[in-house]
LODRENDREN-906189 format. One record per residue: residue number from 1; residue in one letter; x, y, z of N, C-alpha, C in turn. Coordinates in nm, 4 decimals. Each point is the difference from the previous one (the first is absolute). Layout:
N
NUM  A  X  Y  Z  X  Y  Z  X  Y  Z .
...
END
This chain:
192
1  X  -6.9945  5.8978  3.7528  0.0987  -0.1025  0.0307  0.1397  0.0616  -0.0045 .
2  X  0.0919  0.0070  0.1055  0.1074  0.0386  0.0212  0.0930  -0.0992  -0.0683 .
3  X  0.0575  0.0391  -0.1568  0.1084  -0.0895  -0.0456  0.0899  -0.0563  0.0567 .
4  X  0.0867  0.1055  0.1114  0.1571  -0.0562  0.0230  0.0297  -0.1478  0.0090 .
5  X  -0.0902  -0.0921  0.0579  0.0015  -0.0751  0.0311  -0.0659  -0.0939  -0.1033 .
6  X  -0.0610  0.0250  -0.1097  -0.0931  -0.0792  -0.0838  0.1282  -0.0970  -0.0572 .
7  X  -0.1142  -0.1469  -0.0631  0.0943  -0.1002  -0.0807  -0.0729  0.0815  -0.1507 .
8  X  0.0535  -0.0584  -0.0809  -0.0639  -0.0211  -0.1611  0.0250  -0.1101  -0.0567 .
9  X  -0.1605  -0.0786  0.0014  -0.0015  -0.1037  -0.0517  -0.0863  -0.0556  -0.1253 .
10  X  0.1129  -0.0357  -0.0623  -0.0246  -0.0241  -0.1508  -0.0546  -0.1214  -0.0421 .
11  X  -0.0874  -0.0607  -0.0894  -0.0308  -0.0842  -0.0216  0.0222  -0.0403  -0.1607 .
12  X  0.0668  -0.0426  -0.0706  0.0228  0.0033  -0.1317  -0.1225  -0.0364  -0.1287 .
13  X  -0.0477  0.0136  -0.0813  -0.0853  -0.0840  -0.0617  -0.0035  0.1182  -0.0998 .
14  X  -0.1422  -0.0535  -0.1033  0.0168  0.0554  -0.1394  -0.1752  0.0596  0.0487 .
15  X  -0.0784  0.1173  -0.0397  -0.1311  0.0009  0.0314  -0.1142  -0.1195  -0.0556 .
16  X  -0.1012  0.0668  0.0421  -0.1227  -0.0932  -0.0791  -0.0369  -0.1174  0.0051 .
17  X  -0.1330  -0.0571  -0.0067  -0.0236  -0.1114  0.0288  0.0791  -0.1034  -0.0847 .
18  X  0.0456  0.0455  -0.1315  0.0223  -0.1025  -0.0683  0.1647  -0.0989  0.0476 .
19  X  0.0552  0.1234  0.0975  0.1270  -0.0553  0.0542  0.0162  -0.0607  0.1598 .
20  X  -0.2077  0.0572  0.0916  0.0295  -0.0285  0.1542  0.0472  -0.1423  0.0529 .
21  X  -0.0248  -0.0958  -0.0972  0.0640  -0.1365  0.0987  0.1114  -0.0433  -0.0600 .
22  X  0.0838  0.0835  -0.0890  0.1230  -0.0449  -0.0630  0.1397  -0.0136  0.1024 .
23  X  0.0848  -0.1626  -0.0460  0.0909  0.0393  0.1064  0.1024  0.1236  0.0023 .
24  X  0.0104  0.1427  -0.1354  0.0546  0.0802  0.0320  -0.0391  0.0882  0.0945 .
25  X  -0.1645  0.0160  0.0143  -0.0523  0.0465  0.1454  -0.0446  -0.0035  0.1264 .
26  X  0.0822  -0.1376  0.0260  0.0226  -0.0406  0.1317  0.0518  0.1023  0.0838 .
27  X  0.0564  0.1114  -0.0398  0.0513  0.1252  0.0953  -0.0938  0.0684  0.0857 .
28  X  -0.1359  0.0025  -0.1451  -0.0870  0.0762  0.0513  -0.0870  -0.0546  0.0849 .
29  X  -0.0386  -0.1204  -0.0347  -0.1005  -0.1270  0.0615  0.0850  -0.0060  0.1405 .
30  X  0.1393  0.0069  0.0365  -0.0060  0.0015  0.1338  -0.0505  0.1474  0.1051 .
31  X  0.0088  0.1057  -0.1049  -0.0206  0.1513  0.0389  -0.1771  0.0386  0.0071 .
32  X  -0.0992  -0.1073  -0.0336  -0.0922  0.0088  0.0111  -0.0365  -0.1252  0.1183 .
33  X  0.1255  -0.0588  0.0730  0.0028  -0.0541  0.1177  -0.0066  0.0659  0.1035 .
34  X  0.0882  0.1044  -0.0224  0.0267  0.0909  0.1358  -0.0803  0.0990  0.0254 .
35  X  -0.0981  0.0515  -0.0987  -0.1279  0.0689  -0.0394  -0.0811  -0.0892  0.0869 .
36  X  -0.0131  -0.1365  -0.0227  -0.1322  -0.0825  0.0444  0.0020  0.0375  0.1690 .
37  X  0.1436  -0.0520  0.0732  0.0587  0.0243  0.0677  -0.0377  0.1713  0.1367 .
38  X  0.0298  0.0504  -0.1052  -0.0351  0.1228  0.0906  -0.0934  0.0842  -0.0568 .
39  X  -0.1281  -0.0908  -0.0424  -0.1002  0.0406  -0.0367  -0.0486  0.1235  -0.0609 .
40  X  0.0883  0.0007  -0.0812  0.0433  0.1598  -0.1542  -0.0725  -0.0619  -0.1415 .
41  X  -0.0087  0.0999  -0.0654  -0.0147  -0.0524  -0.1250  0.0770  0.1478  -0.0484 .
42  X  0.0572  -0.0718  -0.1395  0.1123  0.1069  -0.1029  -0.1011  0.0618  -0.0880 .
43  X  0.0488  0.1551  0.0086  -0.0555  0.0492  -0.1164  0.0982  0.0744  -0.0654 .
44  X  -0.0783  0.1007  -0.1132  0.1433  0.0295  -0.0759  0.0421  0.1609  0.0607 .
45  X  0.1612  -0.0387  -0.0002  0.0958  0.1197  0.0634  -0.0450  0.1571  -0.1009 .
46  X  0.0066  0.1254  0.1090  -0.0579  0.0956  -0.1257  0.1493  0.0523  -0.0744 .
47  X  0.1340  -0.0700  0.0697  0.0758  0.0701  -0.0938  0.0703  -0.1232  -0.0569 .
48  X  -0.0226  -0.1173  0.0310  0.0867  -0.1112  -0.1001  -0.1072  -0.0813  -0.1120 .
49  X  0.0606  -0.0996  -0.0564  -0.0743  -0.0936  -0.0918  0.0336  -0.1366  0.1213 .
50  X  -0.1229  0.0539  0.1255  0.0144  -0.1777  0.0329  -0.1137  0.0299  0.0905 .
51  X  -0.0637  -0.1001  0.0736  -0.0789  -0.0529  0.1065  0.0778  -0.0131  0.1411 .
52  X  -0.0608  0.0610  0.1185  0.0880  0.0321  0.1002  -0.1089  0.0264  0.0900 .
53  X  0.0539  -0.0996  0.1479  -0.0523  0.0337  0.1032  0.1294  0.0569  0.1164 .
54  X  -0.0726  0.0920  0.0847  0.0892  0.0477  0.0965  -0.0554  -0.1061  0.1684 .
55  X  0.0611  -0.1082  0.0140  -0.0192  -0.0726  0.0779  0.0992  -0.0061  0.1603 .
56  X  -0.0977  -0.0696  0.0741  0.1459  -0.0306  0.1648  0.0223  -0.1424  -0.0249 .
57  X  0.1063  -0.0630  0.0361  -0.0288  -0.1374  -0.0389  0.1422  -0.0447  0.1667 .
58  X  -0.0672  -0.0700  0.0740  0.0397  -0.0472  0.1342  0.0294  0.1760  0.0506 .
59  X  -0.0554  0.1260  -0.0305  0.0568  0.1139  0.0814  0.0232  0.0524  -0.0896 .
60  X  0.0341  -0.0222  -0.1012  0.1638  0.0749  -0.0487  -0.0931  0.0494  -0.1689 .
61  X  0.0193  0.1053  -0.0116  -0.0080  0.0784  -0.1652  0.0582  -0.0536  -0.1415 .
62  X  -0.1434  -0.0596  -0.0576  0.0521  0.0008  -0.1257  -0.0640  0.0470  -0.0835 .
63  X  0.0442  0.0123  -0.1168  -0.0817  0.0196  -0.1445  0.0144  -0.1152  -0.0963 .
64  X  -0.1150  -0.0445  -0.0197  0.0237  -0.1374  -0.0942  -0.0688  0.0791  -0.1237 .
65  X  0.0796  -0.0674  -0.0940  -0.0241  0.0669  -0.0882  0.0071  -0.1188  -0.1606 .
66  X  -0.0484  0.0201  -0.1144  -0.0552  -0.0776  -0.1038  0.0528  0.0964  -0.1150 .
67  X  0.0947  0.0003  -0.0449  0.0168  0.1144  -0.1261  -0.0967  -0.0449  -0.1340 .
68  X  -0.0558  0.0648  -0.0736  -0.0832  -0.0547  -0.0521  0.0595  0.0369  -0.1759 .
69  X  0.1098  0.0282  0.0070  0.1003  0.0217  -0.1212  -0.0385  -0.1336  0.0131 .
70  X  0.0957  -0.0643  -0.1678  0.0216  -0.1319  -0.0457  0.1355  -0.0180  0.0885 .
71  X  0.0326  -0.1420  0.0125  0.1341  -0.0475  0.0408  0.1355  0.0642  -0.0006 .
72  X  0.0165  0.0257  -0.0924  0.0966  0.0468  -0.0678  0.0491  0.1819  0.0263 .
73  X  -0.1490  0.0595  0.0092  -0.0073  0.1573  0.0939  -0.0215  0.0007  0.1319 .
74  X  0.0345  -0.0641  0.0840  -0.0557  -0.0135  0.1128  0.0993  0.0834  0.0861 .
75  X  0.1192  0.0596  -0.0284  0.0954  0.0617  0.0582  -0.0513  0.1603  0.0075 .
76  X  -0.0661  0.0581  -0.0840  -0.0594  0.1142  -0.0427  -0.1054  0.0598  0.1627 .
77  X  -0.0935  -0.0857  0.0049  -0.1099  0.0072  0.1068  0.0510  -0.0242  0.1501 .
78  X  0.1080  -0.1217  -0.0330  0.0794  -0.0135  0.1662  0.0395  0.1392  0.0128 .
79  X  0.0603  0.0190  -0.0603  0.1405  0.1663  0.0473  -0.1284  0.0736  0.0356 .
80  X  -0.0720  0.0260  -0.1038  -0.0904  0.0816  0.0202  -0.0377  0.0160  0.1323 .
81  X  -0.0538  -0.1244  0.0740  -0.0684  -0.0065  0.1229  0.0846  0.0277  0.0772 .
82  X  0.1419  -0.0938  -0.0329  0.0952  0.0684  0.1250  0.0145  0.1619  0.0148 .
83  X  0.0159  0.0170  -0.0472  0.0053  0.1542  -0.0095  -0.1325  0.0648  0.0386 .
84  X  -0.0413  -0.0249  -0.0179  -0.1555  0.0550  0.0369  0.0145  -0.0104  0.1504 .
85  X  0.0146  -0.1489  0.1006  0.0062  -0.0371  0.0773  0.0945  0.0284  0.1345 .
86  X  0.1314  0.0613  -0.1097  0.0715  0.0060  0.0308  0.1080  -0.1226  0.1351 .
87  X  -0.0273  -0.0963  -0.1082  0.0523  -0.1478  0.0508  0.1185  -0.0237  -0.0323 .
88  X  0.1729  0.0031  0.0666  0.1273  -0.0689  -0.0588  -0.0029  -0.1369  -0.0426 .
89  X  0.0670  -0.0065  -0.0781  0.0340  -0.1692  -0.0629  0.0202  -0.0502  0.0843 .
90  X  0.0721  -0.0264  0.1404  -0.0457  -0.0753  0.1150  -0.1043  -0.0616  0.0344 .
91  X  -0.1677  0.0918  -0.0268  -0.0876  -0.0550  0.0131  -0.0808  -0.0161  -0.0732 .
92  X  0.0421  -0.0627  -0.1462  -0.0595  -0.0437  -0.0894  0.0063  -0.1486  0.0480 .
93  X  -0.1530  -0.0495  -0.0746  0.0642  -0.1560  -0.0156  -0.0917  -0.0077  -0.1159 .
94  X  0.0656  -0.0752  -0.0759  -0.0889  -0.0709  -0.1876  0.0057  -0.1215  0.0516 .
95  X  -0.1411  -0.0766  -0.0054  -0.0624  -0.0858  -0.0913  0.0280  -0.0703  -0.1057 .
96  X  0.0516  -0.1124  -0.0501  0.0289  -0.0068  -0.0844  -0.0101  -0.1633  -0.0526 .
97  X  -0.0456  -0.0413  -0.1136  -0.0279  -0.1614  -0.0509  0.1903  -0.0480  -0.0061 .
98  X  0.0271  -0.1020  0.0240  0.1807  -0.0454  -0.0169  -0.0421  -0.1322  -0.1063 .
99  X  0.0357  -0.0472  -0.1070  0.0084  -0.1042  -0.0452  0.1060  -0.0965  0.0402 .
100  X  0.1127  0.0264  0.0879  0.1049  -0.1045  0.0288  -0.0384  -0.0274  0.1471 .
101  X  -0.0973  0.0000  0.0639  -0.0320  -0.0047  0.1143  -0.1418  -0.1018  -0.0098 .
102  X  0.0046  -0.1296  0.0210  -0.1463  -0.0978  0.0395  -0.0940  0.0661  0.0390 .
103  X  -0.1058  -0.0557  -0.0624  -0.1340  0.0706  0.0063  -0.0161  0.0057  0.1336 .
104  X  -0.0497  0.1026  0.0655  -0.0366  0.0118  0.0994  0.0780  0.0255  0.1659 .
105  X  0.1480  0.0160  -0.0597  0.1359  0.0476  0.0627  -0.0241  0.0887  0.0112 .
106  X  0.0907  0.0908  0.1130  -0.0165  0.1629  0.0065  0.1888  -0.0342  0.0114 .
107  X  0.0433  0.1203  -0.0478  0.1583  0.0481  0.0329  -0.0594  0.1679  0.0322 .
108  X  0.1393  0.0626  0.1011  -0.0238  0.1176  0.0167  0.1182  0.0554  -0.0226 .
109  X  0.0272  0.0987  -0.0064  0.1368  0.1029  -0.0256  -0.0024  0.1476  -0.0324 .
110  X  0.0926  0.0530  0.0308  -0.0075  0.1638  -0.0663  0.1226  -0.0156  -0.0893 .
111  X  -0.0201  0.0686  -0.0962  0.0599  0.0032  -0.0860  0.0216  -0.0929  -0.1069 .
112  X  0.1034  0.0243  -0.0821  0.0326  -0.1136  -0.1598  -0.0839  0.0375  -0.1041 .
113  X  0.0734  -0.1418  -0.1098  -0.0314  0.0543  -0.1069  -0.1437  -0.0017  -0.0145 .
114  X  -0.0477  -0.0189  -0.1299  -0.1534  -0.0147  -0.1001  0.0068  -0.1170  -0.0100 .
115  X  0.0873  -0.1176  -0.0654  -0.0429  -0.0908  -0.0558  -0.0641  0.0357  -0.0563 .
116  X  -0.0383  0.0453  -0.1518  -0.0639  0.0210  -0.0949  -0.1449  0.0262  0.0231 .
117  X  -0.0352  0.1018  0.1543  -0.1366  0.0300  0.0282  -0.0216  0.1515  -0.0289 .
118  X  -0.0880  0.0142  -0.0991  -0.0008  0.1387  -0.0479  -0.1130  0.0489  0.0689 .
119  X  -0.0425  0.0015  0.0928  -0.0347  0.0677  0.0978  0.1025  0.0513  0.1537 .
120  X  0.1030  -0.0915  0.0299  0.1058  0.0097  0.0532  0.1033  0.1383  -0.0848 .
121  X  -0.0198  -0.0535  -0.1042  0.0942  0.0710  -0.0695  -0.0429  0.1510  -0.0205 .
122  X  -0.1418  0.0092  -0.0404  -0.0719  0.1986  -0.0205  0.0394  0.0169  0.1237 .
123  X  -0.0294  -0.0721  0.1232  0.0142  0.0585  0.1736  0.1476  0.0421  -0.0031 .
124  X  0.0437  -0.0663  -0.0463  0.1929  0.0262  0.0190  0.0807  0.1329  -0.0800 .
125  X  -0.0872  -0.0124  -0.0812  -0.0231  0.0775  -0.1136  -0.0213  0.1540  0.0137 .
126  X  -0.1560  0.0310  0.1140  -0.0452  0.1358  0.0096  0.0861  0.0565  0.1884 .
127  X  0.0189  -0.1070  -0.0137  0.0923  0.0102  0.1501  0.1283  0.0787  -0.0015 .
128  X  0.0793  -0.0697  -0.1113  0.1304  -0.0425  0.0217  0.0811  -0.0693  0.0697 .
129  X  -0.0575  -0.1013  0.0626  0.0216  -0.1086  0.0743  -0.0879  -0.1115  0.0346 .
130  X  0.0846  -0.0979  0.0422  -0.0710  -0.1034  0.0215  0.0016  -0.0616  0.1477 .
131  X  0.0474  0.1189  0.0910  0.0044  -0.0088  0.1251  -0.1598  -0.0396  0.1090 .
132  X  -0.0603  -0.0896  -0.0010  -0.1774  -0.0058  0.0325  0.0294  -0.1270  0.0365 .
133  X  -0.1064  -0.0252  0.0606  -0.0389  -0.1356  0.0563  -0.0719  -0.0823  -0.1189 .
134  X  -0.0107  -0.0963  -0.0130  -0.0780  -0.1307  -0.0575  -0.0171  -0.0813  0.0513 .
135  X  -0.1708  -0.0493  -0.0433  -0.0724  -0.1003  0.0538  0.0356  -0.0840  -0.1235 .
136  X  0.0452  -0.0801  -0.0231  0.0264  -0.1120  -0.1182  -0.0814  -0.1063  0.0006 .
137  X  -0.1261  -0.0276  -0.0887  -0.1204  -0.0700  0.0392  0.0377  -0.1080  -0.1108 .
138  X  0.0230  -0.1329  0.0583  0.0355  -0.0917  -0.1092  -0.1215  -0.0421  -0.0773 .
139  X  0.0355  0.0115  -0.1524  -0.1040  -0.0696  -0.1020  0.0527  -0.1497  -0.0677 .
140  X  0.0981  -0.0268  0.0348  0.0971  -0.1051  -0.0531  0.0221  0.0242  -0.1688 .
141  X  0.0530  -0.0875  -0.0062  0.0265  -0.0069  -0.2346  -0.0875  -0.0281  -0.0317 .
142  X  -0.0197  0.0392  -0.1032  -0.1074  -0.0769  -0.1299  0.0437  -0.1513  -0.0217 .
143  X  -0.1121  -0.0516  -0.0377  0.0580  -0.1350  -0.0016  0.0277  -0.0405  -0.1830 .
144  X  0.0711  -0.1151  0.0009  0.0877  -0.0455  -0.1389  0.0642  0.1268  -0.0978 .
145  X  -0.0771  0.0844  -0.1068  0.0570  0.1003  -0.0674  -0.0359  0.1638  0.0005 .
146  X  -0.1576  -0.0281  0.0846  -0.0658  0.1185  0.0105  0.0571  0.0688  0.0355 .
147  X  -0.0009  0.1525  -0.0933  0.0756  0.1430  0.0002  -0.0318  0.0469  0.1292 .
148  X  0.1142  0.0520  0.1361  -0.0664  0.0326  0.0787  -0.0682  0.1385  0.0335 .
149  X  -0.0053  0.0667  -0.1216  -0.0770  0.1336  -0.0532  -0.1480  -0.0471  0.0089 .
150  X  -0.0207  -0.1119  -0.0574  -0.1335  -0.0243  -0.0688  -0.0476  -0.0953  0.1755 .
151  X  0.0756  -0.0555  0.0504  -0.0159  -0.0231  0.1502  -0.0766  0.0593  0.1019 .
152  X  0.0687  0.1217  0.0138  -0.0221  0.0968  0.1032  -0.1559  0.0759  -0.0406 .
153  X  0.0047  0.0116  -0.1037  -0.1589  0.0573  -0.0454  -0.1003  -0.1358  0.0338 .
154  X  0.0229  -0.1062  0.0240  -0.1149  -0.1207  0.0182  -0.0211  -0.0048  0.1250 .
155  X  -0.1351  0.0149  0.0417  -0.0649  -0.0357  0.1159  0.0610  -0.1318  0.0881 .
156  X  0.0018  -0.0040  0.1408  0.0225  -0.0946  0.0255  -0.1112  -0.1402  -0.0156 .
157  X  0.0230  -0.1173  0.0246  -0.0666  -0.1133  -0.0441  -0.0895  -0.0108  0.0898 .
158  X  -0.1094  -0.0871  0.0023  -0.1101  0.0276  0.1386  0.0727  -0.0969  0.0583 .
159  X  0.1015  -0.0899  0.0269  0.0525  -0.0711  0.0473  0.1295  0.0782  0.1100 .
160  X  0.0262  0.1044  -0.0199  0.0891  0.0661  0.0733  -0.0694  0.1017  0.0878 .
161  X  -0.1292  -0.0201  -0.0136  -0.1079  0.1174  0.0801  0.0982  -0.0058  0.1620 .
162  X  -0.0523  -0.0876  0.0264  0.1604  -0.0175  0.1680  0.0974  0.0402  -0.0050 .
163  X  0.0681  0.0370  -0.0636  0.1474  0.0149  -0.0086  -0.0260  0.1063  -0.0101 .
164  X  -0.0851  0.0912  -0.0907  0.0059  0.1699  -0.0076  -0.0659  0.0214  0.0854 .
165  X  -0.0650  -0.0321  0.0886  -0.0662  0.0421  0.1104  0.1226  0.0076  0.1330 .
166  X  0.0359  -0.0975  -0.0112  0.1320  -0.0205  0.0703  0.1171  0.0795  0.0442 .
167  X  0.0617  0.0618  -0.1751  0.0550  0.0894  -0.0587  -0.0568  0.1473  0.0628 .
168  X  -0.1293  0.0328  -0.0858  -0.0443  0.1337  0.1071  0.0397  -0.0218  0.1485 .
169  X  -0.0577  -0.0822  0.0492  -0.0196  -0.0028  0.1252  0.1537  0.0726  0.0918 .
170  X  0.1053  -0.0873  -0.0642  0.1141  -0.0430  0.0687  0.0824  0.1837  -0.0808 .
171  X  -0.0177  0.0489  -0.1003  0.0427  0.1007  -0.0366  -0.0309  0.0911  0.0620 .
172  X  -0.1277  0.0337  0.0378  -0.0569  0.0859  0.1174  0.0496  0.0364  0.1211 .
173  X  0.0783  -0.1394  0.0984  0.0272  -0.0202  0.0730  0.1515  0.0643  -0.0246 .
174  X  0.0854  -0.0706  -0.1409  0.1172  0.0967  0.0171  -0.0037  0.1374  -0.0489 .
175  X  -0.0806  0.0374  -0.0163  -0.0254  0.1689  0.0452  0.0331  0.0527  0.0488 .
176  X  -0.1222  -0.0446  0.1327  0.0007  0.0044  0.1285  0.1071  0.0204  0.0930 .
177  X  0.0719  -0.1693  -0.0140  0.1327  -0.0142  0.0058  0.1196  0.1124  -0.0146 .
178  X  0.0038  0.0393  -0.1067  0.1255  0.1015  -0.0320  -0.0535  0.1140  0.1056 .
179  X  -0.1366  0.0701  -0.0302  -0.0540  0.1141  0.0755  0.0288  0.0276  0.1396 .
180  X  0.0003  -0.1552  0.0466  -0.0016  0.0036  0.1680  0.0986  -0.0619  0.0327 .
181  X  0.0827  -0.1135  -0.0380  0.0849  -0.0491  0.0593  0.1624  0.0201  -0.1003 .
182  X  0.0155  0.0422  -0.1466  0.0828  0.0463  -0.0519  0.0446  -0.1002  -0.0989 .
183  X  0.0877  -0.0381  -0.0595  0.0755  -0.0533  -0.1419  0.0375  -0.1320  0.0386 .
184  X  0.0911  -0.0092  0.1421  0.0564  -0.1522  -0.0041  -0.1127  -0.0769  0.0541 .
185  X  -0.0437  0.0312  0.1303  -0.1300  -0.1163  0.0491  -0.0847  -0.0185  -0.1193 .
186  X  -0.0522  0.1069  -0.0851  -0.0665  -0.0523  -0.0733  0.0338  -0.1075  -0.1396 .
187  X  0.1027  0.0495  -0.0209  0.1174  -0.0952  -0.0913  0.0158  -0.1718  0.0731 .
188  X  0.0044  0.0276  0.1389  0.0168  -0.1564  0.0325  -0.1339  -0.0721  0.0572 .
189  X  -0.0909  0.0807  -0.0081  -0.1550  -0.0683  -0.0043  -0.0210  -0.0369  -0.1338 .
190  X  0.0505  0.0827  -0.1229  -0.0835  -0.0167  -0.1104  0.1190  -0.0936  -0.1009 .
191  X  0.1196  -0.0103  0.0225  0.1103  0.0186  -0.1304  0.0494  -0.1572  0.0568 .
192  X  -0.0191  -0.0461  0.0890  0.0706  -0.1120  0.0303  -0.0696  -0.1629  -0.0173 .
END
């Protein structure tokens, strides 16, 4: 696979079964969309700590990829791959759960802060920047006092099964989106 042209696409989450339907790994649950998609399955990278397929998705080169660090290291295995890949921060895009965003919202953007996402933050971190694209996958607030630490680790409800299906679905698409058609169309399909 000829890089120059490759995306790198990130999917955020924590490993293991005990975390796959949590809304902090909605990053990844959409990155095992685009797998379904172009009929890949991830295995593990021989020089990072993650799960990675080298996929085409409408034409175009990607690497989807699953760091399989905890949350919090997930900046470690990205660089890694970029570099490996030899992919610019241009064509990164992260995955990522948003708590100020309604369940089942997508926002898109390159760049900004963390908002207190420490997976945002290791990426920004092993980078030195925070120059990348984001898929911002809304989980909405916790409801009445619940810590939204103790939130993001809880499965979604079988009552929202639609909405995360939804969510993948429509995250996939702004992928896609950024890959082929670029930042603003996809910003005013997804952000408005």
């Amino acid at each position: 696979m000829s890089q120059s042209d490759a995306w790198l696409v990130v999917g955020l989450g924590n490993p293991g079964p005990t975390y796959a339907s949590t809304r902090h790994n909605i990053g990844a649950m959409v990155i095992d969309e685009l797998a379904r998609r172009s009929g890949s399955k991830l295995s593990r990278h021989k020089r990072a700590v993650a799960d990675v397929a080298e996929v085409r998705l409408n034409g175009i080169q990607a690497i989807l990829v699953k760091p399989m660090s905890f949350m919090n290291t997930s900046g470690g295995p990205v660089k890694a791959l970029a570099t490996f890949y030899k992919i610019p921060l241009e064509h990164i895009i992260v995955l990522h759960d948003e708590l100020d965003i309604p369940l089942s919202t997508i926002r898109v953007k390159c760049g900004g802060g963390d908002n207190g996402h420490n997976g945002l933050k290791s990426i920004r971190s092993s980078f030195g920047s925070g120059e990348w694209f984001r898929v911002r996958l809304g989980i909405g607030r916790p409801p009445g006092q619940q810590d939204p630490a103790d939130y993001v680790l809880k499965p979604f409800g079988s009552a929202q099964a639609v909405d995360v299906a939804e969510l993948c679905d429509n995250g996939a698409d702004a992928v896609i989106g950024l890959m082929t058609e670029g930042l603003i169309p996809t910003q005013n399909r997804f952000n408005s």
